[in-house]
N, C-alpha and C positions, 0 to 999 in steps of 0.2 A: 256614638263612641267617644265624642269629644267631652262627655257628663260623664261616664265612665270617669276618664284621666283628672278629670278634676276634682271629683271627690275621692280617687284615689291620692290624690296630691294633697284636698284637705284634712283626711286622715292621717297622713303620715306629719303631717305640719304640725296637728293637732297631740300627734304622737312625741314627738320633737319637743315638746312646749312641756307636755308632761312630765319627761324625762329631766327637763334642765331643770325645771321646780322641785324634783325629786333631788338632785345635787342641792340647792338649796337647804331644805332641808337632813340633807344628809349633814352637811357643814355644821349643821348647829342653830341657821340662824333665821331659823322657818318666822321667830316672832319680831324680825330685825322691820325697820321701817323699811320701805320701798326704794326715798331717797339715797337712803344707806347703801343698801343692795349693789345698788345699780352705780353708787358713785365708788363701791371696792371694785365693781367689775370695770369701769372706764379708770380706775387706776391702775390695775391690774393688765389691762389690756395696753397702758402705756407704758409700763414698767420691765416686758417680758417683749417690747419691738425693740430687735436690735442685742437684747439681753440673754442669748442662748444661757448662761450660767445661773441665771432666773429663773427664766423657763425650764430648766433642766429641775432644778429644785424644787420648782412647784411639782412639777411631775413626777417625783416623787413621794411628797406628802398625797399629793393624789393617789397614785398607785399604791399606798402602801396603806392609803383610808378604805377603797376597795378592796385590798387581800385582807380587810379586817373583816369584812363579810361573809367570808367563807369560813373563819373559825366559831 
């Protein structure tokens, strides 16, 4: 049982992983370097602690980049 819960927990990990690369390239910047990537997302993740009116804003742009996929 315990192989079961495991590979069901690698699945969905593996699921997880797919998804955020898919944001990725949703953003635009599938062909951005790595370093790049990764040091908007550790700015980003400093900029939005603390910053509800940041946060608010991104979430925004976010939510308003996914209701572009329904038209």
């Amino acid at each position: 049982m315990q192989r079961l819960t495991t590979a069901e927990a690698r699945k969905k990990d593996a699921r997880e992983k797919i998804e955020l690369g898919g944001l990725i390239v949703k953003a635009g910047l599938r062909y951005e370097k790595r370093a790049l990537l990764l040091g908007l997302l550790i700015e980003a993740g400093k900029r939005i602690k603390g910053d509800e009116a940041e946060r608010s804003r991104l979430i925004a742009i976010g939510a308003e980049a996914f209701g572009n996929d329904r038209e």
